[in-house]
C-alpha positions in Angstrom: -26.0 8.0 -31.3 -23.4 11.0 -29.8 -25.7 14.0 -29.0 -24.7 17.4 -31.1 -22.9 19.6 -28.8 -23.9 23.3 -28.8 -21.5 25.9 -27.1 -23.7 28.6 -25.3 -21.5 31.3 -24.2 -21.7 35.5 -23.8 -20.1 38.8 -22.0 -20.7 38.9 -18.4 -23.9 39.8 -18.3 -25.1 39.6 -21.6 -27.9 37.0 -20.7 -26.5 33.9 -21.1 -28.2 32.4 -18.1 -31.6 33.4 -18.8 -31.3 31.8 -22.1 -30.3 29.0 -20.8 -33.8 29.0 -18.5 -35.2 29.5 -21.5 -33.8 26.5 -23.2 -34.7 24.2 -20.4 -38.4 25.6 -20.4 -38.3 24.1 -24.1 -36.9 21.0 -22.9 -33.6 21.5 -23.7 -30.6 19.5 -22.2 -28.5 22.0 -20.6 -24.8 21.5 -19.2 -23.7 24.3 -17.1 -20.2 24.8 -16.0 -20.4 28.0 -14.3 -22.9 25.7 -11.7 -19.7 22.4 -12.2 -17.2 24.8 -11.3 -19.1 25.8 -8.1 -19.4 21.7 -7.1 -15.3 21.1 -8.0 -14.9 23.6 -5.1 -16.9 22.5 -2.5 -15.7 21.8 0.4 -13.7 18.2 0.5 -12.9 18.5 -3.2 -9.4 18.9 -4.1 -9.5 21.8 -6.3 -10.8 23.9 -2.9 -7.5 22.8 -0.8 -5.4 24.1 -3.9 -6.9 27.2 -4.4 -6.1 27.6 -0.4 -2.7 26.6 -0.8 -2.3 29.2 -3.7 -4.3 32.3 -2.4 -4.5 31.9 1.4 -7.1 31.1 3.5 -8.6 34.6 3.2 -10.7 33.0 0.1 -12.9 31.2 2.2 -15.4 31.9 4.6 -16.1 31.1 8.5 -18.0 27.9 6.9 -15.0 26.8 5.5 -16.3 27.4 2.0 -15.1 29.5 -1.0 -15.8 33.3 -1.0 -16.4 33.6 -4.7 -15.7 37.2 -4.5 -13.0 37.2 -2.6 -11.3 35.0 -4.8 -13.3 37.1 -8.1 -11.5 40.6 -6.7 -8.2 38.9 -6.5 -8.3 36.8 -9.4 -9.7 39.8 -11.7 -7.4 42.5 -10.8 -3.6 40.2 -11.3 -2.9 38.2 -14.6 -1.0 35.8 -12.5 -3.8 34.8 -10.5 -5.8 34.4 -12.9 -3.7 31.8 -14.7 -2.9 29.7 -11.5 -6.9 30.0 -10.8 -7.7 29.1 -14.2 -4.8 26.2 -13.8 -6.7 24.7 -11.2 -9.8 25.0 -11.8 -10.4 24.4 -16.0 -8.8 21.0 -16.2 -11.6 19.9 -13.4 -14.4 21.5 -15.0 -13.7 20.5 -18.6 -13.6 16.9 -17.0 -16.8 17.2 -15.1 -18.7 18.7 -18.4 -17.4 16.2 -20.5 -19.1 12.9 -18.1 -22.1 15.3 -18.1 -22.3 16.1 -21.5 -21.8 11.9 -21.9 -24.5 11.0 -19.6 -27.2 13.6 -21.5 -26.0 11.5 -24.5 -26.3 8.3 -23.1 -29.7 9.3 -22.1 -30.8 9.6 -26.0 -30.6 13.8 -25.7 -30.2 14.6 -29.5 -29.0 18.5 -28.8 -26.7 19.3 -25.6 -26.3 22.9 -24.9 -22.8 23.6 -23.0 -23.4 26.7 -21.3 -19.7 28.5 -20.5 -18.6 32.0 -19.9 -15.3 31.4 -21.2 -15.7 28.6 -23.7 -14.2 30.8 -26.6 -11.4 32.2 -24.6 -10.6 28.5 -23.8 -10.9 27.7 -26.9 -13.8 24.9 -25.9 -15.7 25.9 -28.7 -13.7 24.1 -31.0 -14.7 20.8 -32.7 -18.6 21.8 -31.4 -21.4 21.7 -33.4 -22.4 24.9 -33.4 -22.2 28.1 -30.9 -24.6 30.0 -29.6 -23.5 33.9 -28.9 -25.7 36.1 -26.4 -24.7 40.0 -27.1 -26.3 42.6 -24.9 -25.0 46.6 -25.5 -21.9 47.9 -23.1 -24.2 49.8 -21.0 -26.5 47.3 -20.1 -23.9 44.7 -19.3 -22.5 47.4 -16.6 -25.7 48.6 -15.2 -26.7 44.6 -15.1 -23.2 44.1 -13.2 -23.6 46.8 -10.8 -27.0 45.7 -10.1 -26.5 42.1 -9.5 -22.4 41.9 -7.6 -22.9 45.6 -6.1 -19.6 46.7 -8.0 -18.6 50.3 -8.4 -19.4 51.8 -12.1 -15.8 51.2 -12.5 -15.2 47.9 -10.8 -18.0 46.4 -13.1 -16.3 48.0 -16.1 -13.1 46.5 -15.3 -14.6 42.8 -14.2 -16.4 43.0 -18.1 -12.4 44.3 -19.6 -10.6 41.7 -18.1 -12.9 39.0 -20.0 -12.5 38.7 -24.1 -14.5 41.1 -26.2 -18.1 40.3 -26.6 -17.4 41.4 -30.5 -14.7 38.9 -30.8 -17.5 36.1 -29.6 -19.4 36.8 -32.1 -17.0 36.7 -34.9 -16.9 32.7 -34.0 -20.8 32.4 -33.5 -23.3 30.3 -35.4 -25.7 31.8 -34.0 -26.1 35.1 -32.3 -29.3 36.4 -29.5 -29.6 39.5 -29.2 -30.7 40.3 -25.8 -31.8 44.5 -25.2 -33.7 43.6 -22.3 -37.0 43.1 -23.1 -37.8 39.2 -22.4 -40.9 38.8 -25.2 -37.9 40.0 -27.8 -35.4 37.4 -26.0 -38.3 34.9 -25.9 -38.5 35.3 -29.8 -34.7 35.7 -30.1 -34.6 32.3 -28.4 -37.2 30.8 -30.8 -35.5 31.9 -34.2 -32.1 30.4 -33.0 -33.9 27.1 -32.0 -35.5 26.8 -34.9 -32.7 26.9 -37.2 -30.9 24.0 -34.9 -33.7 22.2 -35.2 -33.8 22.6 -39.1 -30.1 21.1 -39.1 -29.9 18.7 -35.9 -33.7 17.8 -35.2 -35.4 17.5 -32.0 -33.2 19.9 -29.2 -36.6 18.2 -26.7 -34.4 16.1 -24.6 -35.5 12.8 -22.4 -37.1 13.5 -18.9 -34.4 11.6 -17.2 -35.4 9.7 -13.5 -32.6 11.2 -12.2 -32.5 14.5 -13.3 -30.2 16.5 -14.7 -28.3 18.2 -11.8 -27.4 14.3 -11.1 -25.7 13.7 -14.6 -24.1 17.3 -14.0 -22.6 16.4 -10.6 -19.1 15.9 -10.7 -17.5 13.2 -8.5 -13.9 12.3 -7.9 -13.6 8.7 -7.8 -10.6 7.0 -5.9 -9.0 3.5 -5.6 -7.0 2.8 -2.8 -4.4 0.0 -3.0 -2.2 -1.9 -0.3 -5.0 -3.0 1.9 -4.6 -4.0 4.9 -1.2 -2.4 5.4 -1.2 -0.3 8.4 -0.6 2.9 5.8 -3.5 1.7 3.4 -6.1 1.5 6.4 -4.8 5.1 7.8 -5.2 6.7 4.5 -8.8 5.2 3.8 -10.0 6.8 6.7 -8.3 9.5 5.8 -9.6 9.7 2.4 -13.5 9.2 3.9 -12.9 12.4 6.7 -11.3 14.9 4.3 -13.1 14.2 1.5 -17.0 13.5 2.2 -18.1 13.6 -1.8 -15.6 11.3 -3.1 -16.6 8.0 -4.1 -13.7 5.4 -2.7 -13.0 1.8 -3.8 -10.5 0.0 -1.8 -8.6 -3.0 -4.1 -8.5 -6.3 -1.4 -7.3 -10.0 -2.1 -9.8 -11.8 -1.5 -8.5 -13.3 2.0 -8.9 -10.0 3.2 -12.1 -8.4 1.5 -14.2 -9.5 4.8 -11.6 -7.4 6.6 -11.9 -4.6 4.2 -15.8 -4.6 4.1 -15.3 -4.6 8.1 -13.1 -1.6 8.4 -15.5 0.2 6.2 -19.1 -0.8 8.3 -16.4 0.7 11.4 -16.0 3.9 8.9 -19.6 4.2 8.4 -18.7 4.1 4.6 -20.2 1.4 2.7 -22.7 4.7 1.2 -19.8 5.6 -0.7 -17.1 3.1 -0.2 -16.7 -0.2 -2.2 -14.3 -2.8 -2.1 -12.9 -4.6 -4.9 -11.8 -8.2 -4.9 -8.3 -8.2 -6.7 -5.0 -8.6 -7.1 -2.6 -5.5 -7.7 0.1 -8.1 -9.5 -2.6 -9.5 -11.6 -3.5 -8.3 -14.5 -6.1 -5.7 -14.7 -6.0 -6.0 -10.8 -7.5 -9.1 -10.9 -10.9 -7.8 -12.0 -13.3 -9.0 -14.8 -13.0 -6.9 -18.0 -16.6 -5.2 -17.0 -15.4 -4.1 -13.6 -12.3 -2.8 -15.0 -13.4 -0.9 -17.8 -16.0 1.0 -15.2 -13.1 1.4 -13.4 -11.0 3.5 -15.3 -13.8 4.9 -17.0 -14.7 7.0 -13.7 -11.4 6.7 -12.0 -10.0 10.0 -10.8 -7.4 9.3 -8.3 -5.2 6.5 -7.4 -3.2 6.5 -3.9 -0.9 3.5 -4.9 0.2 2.2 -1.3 0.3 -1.9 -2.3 3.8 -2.9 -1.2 6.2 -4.9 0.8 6.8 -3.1 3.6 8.1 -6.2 6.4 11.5 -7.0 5.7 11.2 -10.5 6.4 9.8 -11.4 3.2 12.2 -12.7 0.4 13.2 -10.5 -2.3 10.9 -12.4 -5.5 7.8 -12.1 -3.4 9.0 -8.0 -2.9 9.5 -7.8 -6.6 6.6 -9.1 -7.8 4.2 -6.9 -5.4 6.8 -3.4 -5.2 7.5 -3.6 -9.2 5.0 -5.7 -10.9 2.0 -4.2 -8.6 3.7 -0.7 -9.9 3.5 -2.0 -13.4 0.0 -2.7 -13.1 -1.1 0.5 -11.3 0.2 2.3 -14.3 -1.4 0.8 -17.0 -4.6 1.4 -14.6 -3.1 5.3 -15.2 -3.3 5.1 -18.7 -6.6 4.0 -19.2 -8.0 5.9 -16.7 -9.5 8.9 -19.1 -10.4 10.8 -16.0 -7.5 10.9 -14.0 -6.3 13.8 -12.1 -3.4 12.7 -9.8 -1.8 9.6 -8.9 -0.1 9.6 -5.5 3.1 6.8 -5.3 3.9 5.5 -1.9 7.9 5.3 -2.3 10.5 5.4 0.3 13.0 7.4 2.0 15.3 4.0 1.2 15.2 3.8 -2.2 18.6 6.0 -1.5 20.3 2.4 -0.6 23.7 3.1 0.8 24.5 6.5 0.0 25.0 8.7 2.8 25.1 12.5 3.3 22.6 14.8 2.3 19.6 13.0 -0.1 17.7 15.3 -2.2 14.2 14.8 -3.0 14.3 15.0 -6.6 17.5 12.6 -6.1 17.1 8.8 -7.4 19.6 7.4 -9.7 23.1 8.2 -8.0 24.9 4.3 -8.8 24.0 3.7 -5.0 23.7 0.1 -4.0 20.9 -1.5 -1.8 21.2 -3.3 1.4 18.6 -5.4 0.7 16.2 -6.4 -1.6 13.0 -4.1 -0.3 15.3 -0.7 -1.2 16.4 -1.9 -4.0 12.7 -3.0 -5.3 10.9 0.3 -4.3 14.5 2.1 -5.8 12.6 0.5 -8.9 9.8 0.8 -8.9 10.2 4.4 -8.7 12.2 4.3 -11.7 9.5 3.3 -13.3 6.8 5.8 -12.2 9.5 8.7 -12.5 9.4 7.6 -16.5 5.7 7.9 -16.2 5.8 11.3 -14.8 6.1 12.6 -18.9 2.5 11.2 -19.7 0.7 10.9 -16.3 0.2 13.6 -13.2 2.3 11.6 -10.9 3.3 12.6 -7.0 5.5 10.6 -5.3 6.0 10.4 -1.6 8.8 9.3 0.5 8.0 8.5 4.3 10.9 7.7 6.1 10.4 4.5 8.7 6.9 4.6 9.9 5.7 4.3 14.1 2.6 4.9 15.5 0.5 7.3 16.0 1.6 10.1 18.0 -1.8 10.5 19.9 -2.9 6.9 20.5 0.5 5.1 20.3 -1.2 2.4 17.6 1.5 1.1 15.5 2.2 -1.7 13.2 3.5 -4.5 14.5 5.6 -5.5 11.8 7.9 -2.6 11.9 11.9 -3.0 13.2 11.5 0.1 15.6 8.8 -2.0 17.0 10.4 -5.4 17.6 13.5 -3.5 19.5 11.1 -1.3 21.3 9.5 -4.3 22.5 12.8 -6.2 23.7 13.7 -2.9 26.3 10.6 -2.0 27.0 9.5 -5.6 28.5 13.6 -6.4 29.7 12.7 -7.4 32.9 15.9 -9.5 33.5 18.0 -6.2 35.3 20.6 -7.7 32.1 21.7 -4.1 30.4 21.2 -5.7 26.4 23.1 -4.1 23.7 21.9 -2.7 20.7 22.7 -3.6 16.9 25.3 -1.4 15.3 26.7 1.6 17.5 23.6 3.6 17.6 25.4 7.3 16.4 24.0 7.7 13.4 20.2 9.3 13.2 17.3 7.5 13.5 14.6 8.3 10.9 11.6 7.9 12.7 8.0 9.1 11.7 4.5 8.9 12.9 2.1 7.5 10.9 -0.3 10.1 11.5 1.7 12.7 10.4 2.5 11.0 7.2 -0.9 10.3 6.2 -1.9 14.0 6.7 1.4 15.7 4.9 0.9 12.7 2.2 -2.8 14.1 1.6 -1.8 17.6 1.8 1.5 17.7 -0.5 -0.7 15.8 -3.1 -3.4 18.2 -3.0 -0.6 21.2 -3.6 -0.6 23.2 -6.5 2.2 21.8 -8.5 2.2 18.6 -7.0 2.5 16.7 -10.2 5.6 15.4 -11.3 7.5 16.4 -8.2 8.7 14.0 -5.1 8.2 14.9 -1.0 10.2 13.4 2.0 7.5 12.9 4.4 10.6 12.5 7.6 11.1 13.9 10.9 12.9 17.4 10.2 14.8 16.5 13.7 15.4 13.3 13.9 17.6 11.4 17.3 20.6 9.1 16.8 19.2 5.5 17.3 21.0 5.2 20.9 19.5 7.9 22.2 15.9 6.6 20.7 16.5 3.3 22.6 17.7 4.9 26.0 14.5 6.9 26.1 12.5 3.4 25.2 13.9 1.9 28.4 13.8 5.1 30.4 9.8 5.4 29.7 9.2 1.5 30.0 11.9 1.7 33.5 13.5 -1.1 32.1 17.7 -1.0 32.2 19.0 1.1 29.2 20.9 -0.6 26.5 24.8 -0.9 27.3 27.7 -1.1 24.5 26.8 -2.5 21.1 27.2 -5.4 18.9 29.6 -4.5 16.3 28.2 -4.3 12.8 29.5 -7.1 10.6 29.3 -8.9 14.0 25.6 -8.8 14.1 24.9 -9.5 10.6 27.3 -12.6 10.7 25.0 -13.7 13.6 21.6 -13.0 12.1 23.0 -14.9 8.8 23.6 -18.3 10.2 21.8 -21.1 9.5 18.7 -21.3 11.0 18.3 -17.6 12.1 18.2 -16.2 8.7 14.9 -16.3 8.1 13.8 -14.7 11.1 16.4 -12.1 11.0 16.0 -10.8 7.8 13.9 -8.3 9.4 16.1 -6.9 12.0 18.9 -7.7 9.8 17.4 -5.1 7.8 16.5 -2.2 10.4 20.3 -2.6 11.3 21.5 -1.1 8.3 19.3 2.1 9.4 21.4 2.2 12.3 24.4 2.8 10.8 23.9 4.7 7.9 24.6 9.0 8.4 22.1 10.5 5.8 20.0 13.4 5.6 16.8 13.8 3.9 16.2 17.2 2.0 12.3 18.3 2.5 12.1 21.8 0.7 9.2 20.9 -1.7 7.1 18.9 1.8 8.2 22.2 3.5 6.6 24.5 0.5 3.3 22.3 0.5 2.6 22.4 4.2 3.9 26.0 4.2 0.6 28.1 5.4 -1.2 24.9 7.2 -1.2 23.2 10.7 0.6 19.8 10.0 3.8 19.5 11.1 5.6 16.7 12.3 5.8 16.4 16.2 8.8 15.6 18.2 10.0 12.4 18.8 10.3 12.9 22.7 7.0 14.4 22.7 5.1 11.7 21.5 7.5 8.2 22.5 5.5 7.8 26.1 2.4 7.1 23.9 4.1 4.5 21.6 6.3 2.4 24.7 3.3 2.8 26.5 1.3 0.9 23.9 3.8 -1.4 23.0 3.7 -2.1 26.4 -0.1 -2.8 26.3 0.1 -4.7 23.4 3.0 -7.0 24.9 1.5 -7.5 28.0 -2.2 -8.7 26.6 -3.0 -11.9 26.6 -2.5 -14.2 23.1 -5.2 -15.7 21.3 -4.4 -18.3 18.9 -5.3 -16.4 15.7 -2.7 -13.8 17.0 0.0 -16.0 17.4 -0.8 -17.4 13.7 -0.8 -13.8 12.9 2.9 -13.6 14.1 4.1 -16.8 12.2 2.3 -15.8 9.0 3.6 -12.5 7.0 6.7 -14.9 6.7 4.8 -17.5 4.2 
């Protein structure tokens, strides 16, 4: 049986709270979204980092946490600010109340009281069962102000202005407590009004639940990961785990690699609040059983969509079926996910094919053509979330090529930049090789740490929905001069002249070679196509914070250095299947 839904609501300081205490001394179920709206902006949680990014980081304290009234004397005194606060906060709140409210119900409560300042301004009250109005005279609302914030007479008077007319709340109520301040007349005030709900609703006595009720109040964002074990996927699960310590975070795994999932999270220290889910993203339903994927998307929040073909090697009905029919999937997950806030799509810079020039981020469909079968699937499957974007709250991000970390030097080993990096940096023949292509135009290199961080933060930015970043070195070398610094750092001899274009690929398309050089084959064509990425909305988002993209020169001794580790360690045999593998 669904529970009967009272809205509790007042001025500021009419009394609404003590009510409330009074309520759940009677064994009432109580919801309370003034307490839901202080957990949706706790540190970690999304809503925090937006309200940042809108106000400054003057909001929050030297903990790191929000400065309710900081943000209260800004918010209070500008309609603006109010809006965008109110933007970013309500949509949260109303979810988190509504899983409460569910969970009371669930629980066999018969009455659930939603207590909320601003329920009728936000017109919440609507479709309730009933509403509950707590009116206290002007004066005592100030005096109760000034006593409890330390306001000014006229600071308090302006905080109680700025908030709908108690008068106009009680035109809507079912039920109205008046509260003078004396607590026996409240006490009886509080009696009458449960009485009469009783007399139309029964019992408002709810269920002593084991867990209590701040843990059916607790809002939690929930998030799936896909693209496991991708070197993006791992990077943004830990990620995910550091930056947001209350989220609960399943991570979608093919069976073959769910060991090597459950591993990475034991190394995370995760497993508390990490889970991973044995699926497929091109399956349908993900692969799950009808039990696990109905919980899913019934407490699904976010989605960080990074399952793809990302190794060129791999022919073009294999890239298909994961970069557009994995996309497919992921959506209908979207649509049934009644909780979700925000998915984030892992595009690329590539999907602009051929075209040269300057690329825009909101750019897509320009009648370009692809040089191969990986830009031209992620070109669309991109199509198909940018038709979501009308129902869903989609972001879309747009890394350029991806290299290692610019700290450690770890990168993926299935990258182009890092099979050429490894042919200079181990040249120990004297032999000056030339490169693919003539090497002018600019190489769009970018590390994977950077990435990960702008690709958290632009999704976290007010606004974010519906709108596409290009995550790319602002500063990027031509692809000769990358090369000469490779050799230059590893002392091997520099690369001399080049292998003409049509040259190369004639070469890397004969018989017997094709298959292993569809990947460089591949990386090629970014070393001879003259574009320019556009990044004003990444700009905008990481406009205020730390993260920006390092240098390439700054950070390339890290990655030849590793590459030359990694070249120069010995082989074990599950490596070299490793190697061979990816191709089958």
């Amino acid at each position: 049986m669904t529970a009967h839904v009272i809205g509790l609501t007042g001025g500021i300081a009419s009394g609404k709270s003590a009510v409330a205490k009074l309520l759940a001394e009677r064994g009432a179920a109580i919801v309370d979204a003034d307490q839901l709206a202080r957990q949706v902006v706790e540190p970690g949680q999304p809503a925090l980092a937006e309200l940042v990014a809108r106000f400054g980081a003057a909001i929050l304290t030297a903990e790191g946490k929000l400065d309710r009234k900081r943000l209260g004397a800004i918010a209070f005194s500008d309609e603006d600010a109010r809006r965008d606060l109110g933007r970013i906060t309500h949509p949260r709140i109303a979810a988190a109340s509504e899983q409460a409210i569910a969970a009371w119900s669930d629980a066999g409560a018969n009455v659930v009281f939603y207590e909320a300042a601003l329920l009728v301004e936000n017109r919440a009250h609507l479709g309730l069962s009933g509403v509950v109005v707590v009116s206290a005279p002007p004066e005592i609302q100030v005096a109760r102000v000034i006593a409890r914030d330390g306001l000014l007479a006229e600071d308090a008077q302006a905080r109680i202005a700025a908030q709908l007319p108690l008068a106009d709340k009680v035109k809507v109520a079912t039920w109205v407590i008046e509260n003078t301040g004396d607590l026996a007349q409240l006490e009886s005030e509080v009696d009458r009004v449960v009485a009469a709900i009783e007399a139309k609703y029964g019992p408002v006595r709810a269920p002593v639940r084991s867990d209590g009720p701040a843990a059916v109040s607790r809002p939690r964002e929930v998030a799936l990961v896909t693209g496991f074990p991708a070197f993006t996927a791992k990077r943004m699960i830990a990620k995910l785990l550091a930056a947001e310590p209350e989220t609960k975070l399943y991570v979608l795994a093919r069976d073959k690699f769910a060991a090597e999932a459950n591993q990475l999270l034991e190394q995370l220290r995760a497993h508390d609040r990490a889970e991973v889910l044995v699926g497929d993203v091109c399956d349908m339903d993900l692969g799950l059983s009808s039990t696990e994927y109905r919980a899913l998307s019934k407490e699904l929040t976010w989605i960080h969509h990074l399952a793809g073909i990302y190794f060129m090697g791999v022919d073009d009905d294999t890239m298909r079926r994961v970069n557009v029919g994995g996309t497919r999937t992921m959506l209908d997950l979207a649509r049934d996910a009644g909780r979700l806030e925000r998915v984030v799509h892992w595009s690329t810079a590539s999907v602009a094919g051929t075209r040269g020039g300057t690329i825009y981020e909101e750019d897509l469909d320009a009648g370009q053509k692809f040089h191969n079968g990986y830009e031209r699937t992620k070109y669309d499957a991109e199509k198909l979330v940018r038709a979501a974007m009308r129902q869903l709250p989609i972001t879309i991000v747009r890394p350029s090529v991806i290299v290692g970390d610019s700290k450690t030097g770890d990168i993926d080993r299935l990258d182009g930049p890092y099979y050429l990096m490894v042919l200079i940096a181990t040249n120990a023949s004297g032999l000056r090789l030339p490169i693919l292509g003539r090497g002018d135009s600019p190489l769009h290199l970018v590390p994977i740490d950077y990435v990960v961080d702008a690709a958290w933060q632009v999704a976290h930015t007010p606004g974010a929905a519906g709108r596409t970043f290009h995550i790319v070195d602002p500063n990027p070398l031509p692809a000769r001069a990358v090369f000469e610094a490779v050799a230059e750092h590893a002392k091997t001899e520099k690369p001399r002249g080049h292998i003409p274009g049509p040259l190369a690929r004639a070469v890397l398309r004969t018989p017997g070679l094709a298959r292993l050089g569809r990947g460089p084959l591949t990386f090629m064509d970014l070393l001879e196509q003259s574009v320019h990425y556009d990044q004003t909305n990444t700009a905008q988002a990481l406009a205020g914070t730390t993260i920006r993209c390092p240098s390439l020169p700054d950070y390339l001794p890290v990655l030849v250095q590793h590459v030359l580790d990694v070249a120069r360690a010995p082989v074990t045999r599950e490596q070299a299947d490793e190697v061979v593998d990816p191709l089958d």
